[in-house]
DOZAKOL-784062 format. One line per 3 residues: number of its first residue (from 1); their letters; for each residue x, z, y of C-alpha. Coordinates in Angstrom, 2 decimals, always signed. Example, Ala and Ser with C-alpha at 12.3 -4.5 7.8 and 13.67 -1.06 7.14 Angstrom:
<pts>
1	AS	+12.30 +7.80 -4.50 | +13.67 +7.14 -1.06 $
</pts>
This chain:
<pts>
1	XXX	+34.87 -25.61 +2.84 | +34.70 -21.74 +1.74 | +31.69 -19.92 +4.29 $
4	XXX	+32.52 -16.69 +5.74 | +28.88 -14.82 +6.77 | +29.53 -12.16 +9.00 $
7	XXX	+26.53 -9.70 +8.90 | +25.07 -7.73 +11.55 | +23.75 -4.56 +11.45 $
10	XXX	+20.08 -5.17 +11.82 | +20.57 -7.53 +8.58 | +21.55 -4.93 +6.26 $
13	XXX	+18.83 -2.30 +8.08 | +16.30 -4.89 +7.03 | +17.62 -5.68 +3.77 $
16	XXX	+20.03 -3.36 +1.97 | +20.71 -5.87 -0.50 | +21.19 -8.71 +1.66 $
19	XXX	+25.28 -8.73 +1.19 | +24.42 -10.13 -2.41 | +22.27 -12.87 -1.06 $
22	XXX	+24.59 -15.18 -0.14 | +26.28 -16.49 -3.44 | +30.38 -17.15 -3.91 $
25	XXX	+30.65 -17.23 -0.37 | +32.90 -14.14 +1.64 | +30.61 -11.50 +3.16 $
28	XXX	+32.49 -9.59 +6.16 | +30.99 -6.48 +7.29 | +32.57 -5.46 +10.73 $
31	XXX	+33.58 -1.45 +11.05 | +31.37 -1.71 +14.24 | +28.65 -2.23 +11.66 $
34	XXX	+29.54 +0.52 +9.79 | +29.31 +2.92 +12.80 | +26.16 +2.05 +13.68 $
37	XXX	+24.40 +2.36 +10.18 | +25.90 +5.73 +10.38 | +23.77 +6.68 +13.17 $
40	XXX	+20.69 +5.84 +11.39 | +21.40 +7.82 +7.87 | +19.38 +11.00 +8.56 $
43	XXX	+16.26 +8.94 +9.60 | +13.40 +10.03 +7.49 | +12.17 +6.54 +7.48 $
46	XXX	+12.43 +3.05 +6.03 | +15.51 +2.35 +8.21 | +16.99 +5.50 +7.10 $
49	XXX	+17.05 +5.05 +3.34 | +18.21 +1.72 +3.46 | +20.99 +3.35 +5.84 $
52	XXX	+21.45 +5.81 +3.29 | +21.86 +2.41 +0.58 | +24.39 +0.29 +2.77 $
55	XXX	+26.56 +3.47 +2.33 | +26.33 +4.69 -1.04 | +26.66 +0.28 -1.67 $
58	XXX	+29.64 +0.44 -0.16 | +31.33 +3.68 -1.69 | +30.67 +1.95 -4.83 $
61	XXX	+32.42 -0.80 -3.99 | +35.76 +0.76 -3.22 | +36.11 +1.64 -6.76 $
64	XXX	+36.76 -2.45 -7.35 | +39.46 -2.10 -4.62 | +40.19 -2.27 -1.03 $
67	XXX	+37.51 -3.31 +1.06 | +39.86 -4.20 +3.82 | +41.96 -6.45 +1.33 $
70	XXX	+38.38 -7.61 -0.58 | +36.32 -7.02 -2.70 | +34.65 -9.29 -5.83 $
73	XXX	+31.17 -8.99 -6.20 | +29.23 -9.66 -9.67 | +27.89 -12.60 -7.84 $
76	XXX	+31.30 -14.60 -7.47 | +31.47 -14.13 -3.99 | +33.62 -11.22 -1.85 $
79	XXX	+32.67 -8.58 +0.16 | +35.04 -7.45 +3.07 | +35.03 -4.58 +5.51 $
82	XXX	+36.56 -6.05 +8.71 | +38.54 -3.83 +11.74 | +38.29 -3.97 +15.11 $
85	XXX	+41.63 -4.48 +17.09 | +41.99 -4.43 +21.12 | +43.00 -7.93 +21.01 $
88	XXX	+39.98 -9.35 +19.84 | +38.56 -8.74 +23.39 | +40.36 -11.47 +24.19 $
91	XXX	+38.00 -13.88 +22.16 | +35.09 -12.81 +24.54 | +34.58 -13.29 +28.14 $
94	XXX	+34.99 -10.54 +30.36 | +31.57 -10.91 +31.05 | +30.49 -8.99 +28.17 $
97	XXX	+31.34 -5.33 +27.80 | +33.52 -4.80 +24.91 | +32.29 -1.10 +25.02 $
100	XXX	+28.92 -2.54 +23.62 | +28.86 -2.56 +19.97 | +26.64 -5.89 +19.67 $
103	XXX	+30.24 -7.45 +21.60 | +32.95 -6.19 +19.24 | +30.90 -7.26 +16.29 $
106	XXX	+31.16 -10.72 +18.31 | +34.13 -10.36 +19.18 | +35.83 -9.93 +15.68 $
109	XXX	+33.14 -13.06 +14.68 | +34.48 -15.29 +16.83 | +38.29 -13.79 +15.98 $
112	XXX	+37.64 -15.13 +12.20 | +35.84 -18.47 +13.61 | +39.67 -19.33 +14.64 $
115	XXX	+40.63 -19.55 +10.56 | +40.43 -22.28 +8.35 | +37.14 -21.24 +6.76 $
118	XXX	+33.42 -21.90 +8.92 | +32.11 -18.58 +9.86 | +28.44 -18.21 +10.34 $
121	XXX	+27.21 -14.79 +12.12 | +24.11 -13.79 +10.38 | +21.86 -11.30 +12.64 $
124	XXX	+18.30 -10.78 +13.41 | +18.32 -10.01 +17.20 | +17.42 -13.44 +18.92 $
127	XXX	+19.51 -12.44 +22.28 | +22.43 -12.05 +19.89 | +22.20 -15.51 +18.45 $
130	XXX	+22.28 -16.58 +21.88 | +25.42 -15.50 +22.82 | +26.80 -15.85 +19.66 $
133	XXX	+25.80 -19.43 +20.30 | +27.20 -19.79 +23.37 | +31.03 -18.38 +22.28 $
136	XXX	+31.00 -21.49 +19.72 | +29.99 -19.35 +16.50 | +27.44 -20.66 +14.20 $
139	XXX	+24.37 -18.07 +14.52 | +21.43 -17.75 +11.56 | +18.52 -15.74 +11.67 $
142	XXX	+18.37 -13.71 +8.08 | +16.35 -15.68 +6.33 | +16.25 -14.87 +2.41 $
145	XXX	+12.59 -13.39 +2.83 | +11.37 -15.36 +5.21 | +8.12 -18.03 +4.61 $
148	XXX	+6.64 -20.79 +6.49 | +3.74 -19.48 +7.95 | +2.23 -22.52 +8.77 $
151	XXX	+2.42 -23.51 +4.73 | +1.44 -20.25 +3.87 | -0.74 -20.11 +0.82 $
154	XXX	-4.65 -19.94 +1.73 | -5.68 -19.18 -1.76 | -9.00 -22.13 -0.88 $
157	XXX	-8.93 -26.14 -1.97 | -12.07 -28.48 -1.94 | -12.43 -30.57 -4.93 $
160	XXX	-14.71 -33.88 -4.49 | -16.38 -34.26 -7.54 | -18.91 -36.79 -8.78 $
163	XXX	-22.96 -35.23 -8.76 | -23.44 -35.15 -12.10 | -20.29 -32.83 -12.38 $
166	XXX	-21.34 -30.57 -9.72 | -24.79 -30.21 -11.59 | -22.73 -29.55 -15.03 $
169	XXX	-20.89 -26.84 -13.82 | -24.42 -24.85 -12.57 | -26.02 -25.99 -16.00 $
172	XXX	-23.10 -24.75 -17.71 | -21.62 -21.90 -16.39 | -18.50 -23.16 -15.83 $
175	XXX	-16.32 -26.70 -15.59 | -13.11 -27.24 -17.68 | -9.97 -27.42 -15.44 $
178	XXX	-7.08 -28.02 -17.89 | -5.70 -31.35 -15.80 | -6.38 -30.14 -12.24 $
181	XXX	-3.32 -28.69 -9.88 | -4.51 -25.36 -9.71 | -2.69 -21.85 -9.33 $
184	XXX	-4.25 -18.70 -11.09 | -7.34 -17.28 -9.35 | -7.29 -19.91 -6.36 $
187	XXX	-10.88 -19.95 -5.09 | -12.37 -23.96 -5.31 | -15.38 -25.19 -3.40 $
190	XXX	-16.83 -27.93 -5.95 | -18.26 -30.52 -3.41 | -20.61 -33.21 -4.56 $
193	XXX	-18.78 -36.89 -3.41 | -22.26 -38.43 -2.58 | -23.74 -35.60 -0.93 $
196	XXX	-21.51 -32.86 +0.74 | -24.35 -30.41 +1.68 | -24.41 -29.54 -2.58 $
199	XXX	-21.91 -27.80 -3.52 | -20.87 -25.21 -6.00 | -18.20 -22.16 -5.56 $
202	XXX	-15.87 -21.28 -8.30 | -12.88 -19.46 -9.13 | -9.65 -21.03 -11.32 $
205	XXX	-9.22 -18.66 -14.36 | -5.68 -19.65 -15.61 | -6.53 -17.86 -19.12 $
208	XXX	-9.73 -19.72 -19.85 | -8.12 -23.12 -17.85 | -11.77 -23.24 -16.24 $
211	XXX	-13.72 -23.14 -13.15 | -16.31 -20.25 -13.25 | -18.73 -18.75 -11.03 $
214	XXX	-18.26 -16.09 -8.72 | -19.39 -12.53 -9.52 | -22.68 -12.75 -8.60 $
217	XXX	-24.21 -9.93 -5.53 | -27.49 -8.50 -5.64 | -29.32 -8.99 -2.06 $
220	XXX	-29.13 -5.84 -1.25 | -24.70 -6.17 -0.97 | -22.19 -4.32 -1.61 $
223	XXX	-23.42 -0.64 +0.55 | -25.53 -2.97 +2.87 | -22.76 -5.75 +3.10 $
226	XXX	-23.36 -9.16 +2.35 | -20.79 -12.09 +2.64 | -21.80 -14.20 +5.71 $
229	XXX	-19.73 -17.12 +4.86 | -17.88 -19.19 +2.32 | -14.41 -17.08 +2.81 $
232	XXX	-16.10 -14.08 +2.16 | -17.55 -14.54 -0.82 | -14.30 -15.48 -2.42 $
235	XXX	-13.00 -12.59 -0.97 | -15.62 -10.10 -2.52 | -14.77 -11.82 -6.24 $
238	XXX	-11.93 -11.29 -6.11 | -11.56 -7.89 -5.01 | -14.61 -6.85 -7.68 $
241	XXX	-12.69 -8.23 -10.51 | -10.84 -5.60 -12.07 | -8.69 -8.02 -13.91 $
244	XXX	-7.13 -8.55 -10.55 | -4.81 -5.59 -9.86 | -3.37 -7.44 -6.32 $
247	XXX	-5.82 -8.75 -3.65 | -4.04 -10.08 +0.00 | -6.41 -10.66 +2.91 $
250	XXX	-4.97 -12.68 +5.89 | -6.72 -13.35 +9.00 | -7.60 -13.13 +12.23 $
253	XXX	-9.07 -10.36 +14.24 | -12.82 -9.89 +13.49 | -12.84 -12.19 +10.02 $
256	XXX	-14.40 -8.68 +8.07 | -11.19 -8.21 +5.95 | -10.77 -4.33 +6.38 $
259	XXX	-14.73 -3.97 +5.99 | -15.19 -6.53 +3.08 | -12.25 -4.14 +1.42 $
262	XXX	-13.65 -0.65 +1.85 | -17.12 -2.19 +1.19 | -15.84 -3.23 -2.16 $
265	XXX	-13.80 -0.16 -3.03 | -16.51 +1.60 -2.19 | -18.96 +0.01 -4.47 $
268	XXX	-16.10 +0.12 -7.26 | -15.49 +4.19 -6.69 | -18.87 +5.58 -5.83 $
271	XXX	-21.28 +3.42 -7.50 | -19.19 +2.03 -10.62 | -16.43 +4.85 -11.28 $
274	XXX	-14.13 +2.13 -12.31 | -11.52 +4.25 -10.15 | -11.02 +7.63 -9.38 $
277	XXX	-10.37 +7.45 -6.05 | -10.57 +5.13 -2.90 | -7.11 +4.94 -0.74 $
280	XXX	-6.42 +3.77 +2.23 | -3.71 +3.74 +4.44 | -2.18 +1.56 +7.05 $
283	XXX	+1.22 +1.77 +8.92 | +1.60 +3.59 +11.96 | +2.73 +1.33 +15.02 $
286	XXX	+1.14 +1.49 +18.48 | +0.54 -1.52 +20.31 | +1.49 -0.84 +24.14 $
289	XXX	+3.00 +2.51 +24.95 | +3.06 +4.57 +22.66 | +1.29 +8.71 +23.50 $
292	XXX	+4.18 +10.18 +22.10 | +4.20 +13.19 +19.48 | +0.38 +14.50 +18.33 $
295	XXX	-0.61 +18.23 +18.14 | -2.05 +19.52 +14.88 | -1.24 +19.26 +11.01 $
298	XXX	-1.36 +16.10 +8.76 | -5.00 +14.86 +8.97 | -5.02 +15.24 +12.99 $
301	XXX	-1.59 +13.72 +13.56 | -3.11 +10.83 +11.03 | -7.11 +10.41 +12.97 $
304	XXX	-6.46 +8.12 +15.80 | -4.36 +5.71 +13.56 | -6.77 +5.93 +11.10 $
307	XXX	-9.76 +5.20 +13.44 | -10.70 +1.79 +12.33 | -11.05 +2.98 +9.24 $
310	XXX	-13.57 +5.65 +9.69 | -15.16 +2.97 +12.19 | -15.44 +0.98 +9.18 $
313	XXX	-16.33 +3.74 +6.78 | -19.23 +4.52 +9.37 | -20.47 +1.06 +9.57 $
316	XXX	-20.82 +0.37 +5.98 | -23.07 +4.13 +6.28 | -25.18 +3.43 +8.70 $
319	XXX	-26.33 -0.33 +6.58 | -26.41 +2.18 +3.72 | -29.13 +4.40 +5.38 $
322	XXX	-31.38 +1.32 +6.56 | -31.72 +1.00 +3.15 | -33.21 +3.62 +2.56 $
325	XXX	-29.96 +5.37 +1.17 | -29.00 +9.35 +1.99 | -26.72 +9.29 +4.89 $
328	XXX	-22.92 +10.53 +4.54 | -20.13 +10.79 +6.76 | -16.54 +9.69 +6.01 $
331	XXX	-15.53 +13.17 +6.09 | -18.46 +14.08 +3.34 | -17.10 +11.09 +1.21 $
334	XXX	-13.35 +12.89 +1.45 | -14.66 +16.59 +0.54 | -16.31 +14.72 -2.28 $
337	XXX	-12.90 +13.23 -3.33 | -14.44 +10.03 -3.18 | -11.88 +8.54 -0.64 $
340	XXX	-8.32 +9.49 +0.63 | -6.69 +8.71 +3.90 | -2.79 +8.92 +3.00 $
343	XXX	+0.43 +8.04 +5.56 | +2.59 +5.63 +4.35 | +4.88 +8.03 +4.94 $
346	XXX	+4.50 +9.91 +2.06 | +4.11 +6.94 +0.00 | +7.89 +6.74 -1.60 $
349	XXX	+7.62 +8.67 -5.36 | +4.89 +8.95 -5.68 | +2.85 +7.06 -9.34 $
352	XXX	-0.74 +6.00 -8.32 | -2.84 +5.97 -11.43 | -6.52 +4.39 -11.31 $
355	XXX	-7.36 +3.92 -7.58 | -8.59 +1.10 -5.80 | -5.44 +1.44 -2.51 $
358	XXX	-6.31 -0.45 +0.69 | -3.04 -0.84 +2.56 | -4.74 -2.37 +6.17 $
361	XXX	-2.73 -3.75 +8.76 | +0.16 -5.01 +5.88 | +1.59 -7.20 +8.45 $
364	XXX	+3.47 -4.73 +9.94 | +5.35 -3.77 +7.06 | +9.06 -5.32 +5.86 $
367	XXX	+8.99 -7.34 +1.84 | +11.19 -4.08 +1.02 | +8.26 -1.46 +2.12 $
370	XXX	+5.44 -3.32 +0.48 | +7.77 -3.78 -2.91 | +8.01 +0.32 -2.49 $
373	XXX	+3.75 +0.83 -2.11 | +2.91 -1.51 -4.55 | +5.21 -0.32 -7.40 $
376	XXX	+3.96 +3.05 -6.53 | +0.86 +1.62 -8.93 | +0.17 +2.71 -12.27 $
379	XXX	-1.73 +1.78 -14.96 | -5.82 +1.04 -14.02 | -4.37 +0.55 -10.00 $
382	XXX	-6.01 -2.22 -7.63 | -3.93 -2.55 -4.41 | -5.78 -4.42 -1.23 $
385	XXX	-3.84 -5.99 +1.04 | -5.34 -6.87 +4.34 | -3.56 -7.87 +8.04 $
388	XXX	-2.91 -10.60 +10.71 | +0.61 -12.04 +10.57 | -0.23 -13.64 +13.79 $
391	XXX	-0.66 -9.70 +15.24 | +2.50 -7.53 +14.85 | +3.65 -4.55 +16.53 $
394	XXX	+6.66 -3.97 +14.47 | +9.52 -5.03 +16.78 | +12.04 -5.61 +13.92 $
397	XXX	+9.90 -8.53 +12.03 | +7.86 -11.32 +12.77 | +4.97 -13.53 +11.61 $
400	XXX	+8.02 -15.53 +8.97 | +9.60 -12.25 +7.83 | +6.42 -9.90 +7.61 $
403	XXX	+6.01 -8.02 +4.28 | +2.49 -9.29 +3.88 | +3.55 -12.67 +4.18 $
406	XXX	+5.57 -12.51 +1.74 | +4.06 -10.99 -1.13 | +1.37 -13.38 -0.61 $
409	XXX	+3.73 -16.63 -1.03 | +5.75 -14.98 -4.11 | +2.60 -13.66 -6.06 $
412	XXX	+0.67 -16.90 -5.74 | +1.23 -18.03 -9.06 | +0.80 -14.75 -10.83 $
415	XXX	-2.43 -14.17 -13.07 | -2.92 -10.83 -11.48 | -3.06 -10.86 -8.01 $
418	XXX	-5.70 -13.38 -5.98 | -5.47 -14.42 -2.02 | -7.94 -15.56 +0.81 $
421	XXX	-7.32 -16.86 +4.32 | -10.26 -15.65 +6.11 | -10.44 -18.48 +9.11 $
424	XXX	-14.21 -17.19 +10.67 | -14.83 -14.66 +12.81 | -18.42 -12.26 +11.77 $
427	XXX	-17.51 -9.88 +14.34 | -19.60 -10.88 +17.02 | -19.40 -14.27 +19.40 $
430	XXX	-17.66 -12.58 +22.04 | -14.25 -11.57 +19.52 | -14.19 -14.73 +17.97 $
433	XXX	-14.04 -16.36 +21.24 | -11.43 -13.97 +21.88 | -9.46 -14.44 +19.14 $
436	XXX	-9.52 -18.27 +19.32 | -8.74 -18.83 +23.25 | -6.40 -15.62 +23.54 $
</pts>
């Protein structure tokens, strides 16, 4: 039997391109839908542009014909721009005010469920599924970009190994691989099968087909950071290798991914020019109530979202000058043009050439905003992904549908980019007791 996916609004808001995503089915867009995208085409953010899309889509489209009548996509399938009439009320009960756009769009859903073809409303608002569900309509979350985030990649395995192979691979250097299930760059603790307090860490080099050390770390750390665990040392290779232009950092509050990442960048700007610049930036959501509208230009608008950063920035100083190091202040290492704090904001155009970009707090972003940052980089670019998918503020995703999420299950295979779970808290014992029983 033929499907008939009737979209809401939020769907093509969070995916522009999501009308092409469902094969040779029909795709019916309601004129309610229309209305309300209309509203949102002179935002001057994410939602806005893909507002902006849906419409200029659609104009395009009526060049193939009526969209009333139907139009065929390149896809095989047909796209259909569906009217409201007063007599589709009557498919809803009076319960729900027709006045409400969320209940026409129903309304003119359930209208179509009466056909010979199965109609299945597609929308991202939960309470709509609900009552979707309830008028007999088969409701689906949008789920195209969507992972398991209990299967999500860690980017860690354990490999029992005999002794003697354990003992190779620190004679050696390194331990061939070429029959072991590994992706490229996923980080391998070698653990000896007799004894399980010797073990070895290593890193899968697709290239080479080998296990190979990590980059070794002089005692002194990276600007008075050292790695305190197992997690953290894999993290550190891989964001010093320069061969990896795409590093994602997922975990929990307090696990040292923001600091780890600035420590790094730091040591890759300042101390190895291997990049012009350190960037960092991190979406702007508030968690609670929001203050409302800031006073002052750019920077001042930007310095309480920007906070942690310089809280991290000021953290990795202060180790610096118990070593015996001169003393600067974020705002030093910014008139130096050592580091840049930049809004996302601003992001869309621009070409990023040889900087190491920190993007914290990814989580909050859509798949569709992180595909805009990270082609934004240009030759000699390393981008830094860090965030919780188990903490979002942004009210129109969630922990299955979160941009950082995503990138990290379709880039696992990819030669370039690496990934770590961090799992343990270094914080201190009170936020890791926090962030466990919480």
């Amino acid at each position: 039997m033929a499907k008939i996916f009737v979209l809401d609004t939020n769907v093509l808001l969070h995916d522009p391109q999501a009308y092409l995503k469902f094969h040779d089915n029909e795709v019916c867009i309601p004129i309610t839908v229309i209305e309300e995208i209309d509203t949102f085409k002179k935002d001057l953010n994410e939602i806005g542009r893909n507002a902006r899309h849906v419409s200029r889509m659609l104009d395009a489209m009526r060049d193939k014909g009526c969209l009333t009548d139907g139009v065929q996509m390149d896809n095989g399938g047909t796209l259909r721009v569906l009217l409201y009439t007063r007599q589709m009320k009557e498919n809803i009960p009076p319960a729900l005010n027709i006045d409400r756009a969320d209940n026409r769009i129903l309304a003119l859903a359930v209208a179509l469920n009466n056909s010979d073809s199965k109609v299945v409303f597609v929308t991202k608002d939960t309470n709509l599924r609900i009552k979707a569900n309830a008028l007999g309509l088969t409701a689906e979350d949008y789920e195209n970009d969507k992972v398991s985030i209990e299967e999500l990649y860690s980017g860690l395995s354990e490999l029992p190994l005999p002794s003697s192979d354990v003992d190779r691979f620190y004679g050696q250097g390194y331990l061939e691989a070429e029959t072991l299930q590994l992706r490229p760059n996923q980080c391998v603790t070698l653990v000896d099968e007799g004894n399980t307090s010797h073990t070895a860490l290593a890193r899968y080099h697709a290239d080479e087909k080998r296990l190979l050390p990590l980059i070794k770390i002089g005692k002194e750390g990276l600007w008075g950071i050292n790695a305190r665990n197992r997690e953290q040392q894999f993290a550190l290779d891989l964001l010093l290798d320069d061969n990896i232009k795409l590093v994602s950092l997922v975990g929990k509050a307090g696990t040292g991914k923001t600091l780890l990442a600035i420590a790094a960048g730091l040591q890759k700007v300042a101390d190895e020019g291997a990049y012009k610049r350190l960037l960092v930036s991190r979406p702007v959501f508030p968690m609670g109530r929001d203050l409302g509208f800031l006073p002052g230009d750019v920077e001042e608008k930007l310095a309480p979202w920007m906070q942690p950063i310089f809280d991290n920035v000021e953290l990795l100083l202060a180790s610096v000058e118990d070593h015996g190091k001169h003393k600067r202040g974020y705002k030093e290492l910014v008139d130096m043009g050592i580091m840049e704090i930049e809004p996302l904001t601003y992001i869309r155009g621009r070409s990023i050439p040889r900087q190491y970009m920190i993007i914290d707090e990814a989580q909050n972003l859509t798949p569709h905003e992180i595909k805009t940052i990270v082609t934004r980089a240009s030759e000699g670019t390393k981008i830094v992904l860090t965030g919780d998918p188990q903490q979002i503020d942004n009210p129109y995703i969630d922990a299955s549908s979160n941009g950082l999420a995503y990138t990290v299950e379709k880039f696992k295979g990819q030669e370039i980019s690496g990934h770590v779970t961090l799992s343990r808290g270094e914080r201190s014992g009170l936020a890791a007791l926090a962030a466990d029983l919480l």
